[in-house]
KEMAR-10331 format. One record per residue (C-alpha): residue in one letter; x, y, z. Coordinates in Angstrom, 2 decimals, decimal comma. Each point is the difference from the previous one (the first is absolute). Layout:
N
{a {X Y Z}}
...
end
This chain:
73
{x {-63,92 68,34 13,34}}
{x {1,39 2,73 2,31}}
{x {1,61 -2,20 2,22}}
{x {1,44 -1,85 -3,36}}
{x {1,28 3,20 -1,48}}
{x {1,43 0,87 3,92}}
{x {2,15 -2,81 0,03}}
{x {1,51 0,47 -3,17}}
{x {0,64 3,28 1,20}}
{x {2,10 -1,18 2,54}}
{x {1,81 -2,43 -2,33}}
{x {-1,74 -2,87 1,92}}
{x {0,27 -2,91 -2,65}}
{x {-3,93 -1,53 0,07}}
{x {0,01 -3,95 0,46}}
{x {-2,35 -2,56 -1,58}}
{x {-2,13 0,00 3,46}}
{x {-0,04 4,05 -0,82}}
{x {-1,33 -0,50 -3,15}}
{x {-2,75 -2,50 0,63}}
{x {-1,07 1,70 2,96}}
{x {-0,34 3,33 -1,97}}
{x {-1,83 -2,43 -2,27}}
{x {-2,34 -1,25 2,47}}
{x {-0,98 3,86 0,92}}
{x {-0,94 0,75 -3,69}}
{x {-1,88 -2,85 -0,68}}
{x {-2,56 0,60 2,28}}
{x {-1,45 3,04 -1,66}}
{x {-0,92 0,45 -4,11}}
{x {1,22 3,39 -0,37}}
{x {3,77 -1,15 0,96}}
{x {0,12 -2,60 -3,01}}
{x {2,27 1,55 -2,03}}
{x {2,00 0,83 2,79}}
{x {0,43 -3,83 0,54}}
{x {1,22 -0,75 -2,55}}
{x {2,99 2,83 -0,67}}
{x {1,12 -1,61 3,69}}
{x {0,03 -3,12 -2,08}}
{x {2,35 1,51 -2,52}}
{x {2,19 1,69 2,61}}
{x {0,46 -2,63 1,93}}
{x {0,68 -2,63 -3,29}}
{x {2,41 3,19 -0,82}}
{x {2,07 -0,85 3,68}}
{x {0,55 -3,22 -1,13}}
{x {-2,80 -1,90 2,12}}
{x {-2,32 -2,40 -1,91}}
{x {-3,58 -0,27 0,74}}
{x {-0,53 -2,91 2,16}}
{x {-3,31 -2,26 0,56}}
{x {-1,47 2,82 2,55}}
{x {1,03 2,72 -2,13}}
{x {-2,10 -0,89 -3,27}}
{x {-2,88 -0,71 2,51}}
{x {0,11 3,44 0,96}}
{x {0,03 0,95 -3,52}}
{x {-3,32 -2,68 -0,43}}
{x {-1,80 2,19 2,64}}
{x {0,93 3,02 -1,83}}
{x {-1,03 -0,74 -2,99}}
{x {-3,39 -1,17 1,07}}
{x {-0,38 2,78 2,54}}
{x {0,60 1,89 -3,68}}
{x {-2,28 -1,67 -1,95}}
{x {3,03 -1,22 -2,06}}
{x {-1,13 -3,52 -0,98}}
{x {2,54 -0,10 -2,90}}
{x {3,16 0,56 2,54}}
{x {-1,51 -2,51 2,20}}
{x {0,30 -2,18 -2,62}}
{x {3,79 0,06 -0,06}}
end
């Protein structure tokens, strides 16, 4: 999240390949779940809809969670 919260910083505008890769970091670890998915809010905020790769991000973050009901979505 530091280089997230760098770039906005700098008034760099973060793309849909920013977001899913920032995605892709936090899924891989439990403790960032709720981290996951306030990128998931920020980036629907920018105008960029989740796409096929971005709710299977989401999938592994849930279950990395032990969120069975959001996997259910």
């Amino acid at each position: 999240m530091v280089l997230y919260n760098e770039m906005l910083h700098l008034r760099m505008q973060p793309t849909e390949v920013t977001y899913n890769s920032l995605l892709q970091c936090l899924s891989t670890r439990k403790d960032f779940y709720q981290d996951a998915f306030n990128i998931l809010e920020k980036m629907k905020d920018d105008g960029f809809a989740p796409d096929v790769y971005t709710l299977t991000l989401l999938l592994k973050t849930a279950g990395r969670g032990g969120d069975a009901k959001t996997g259910e979505l």
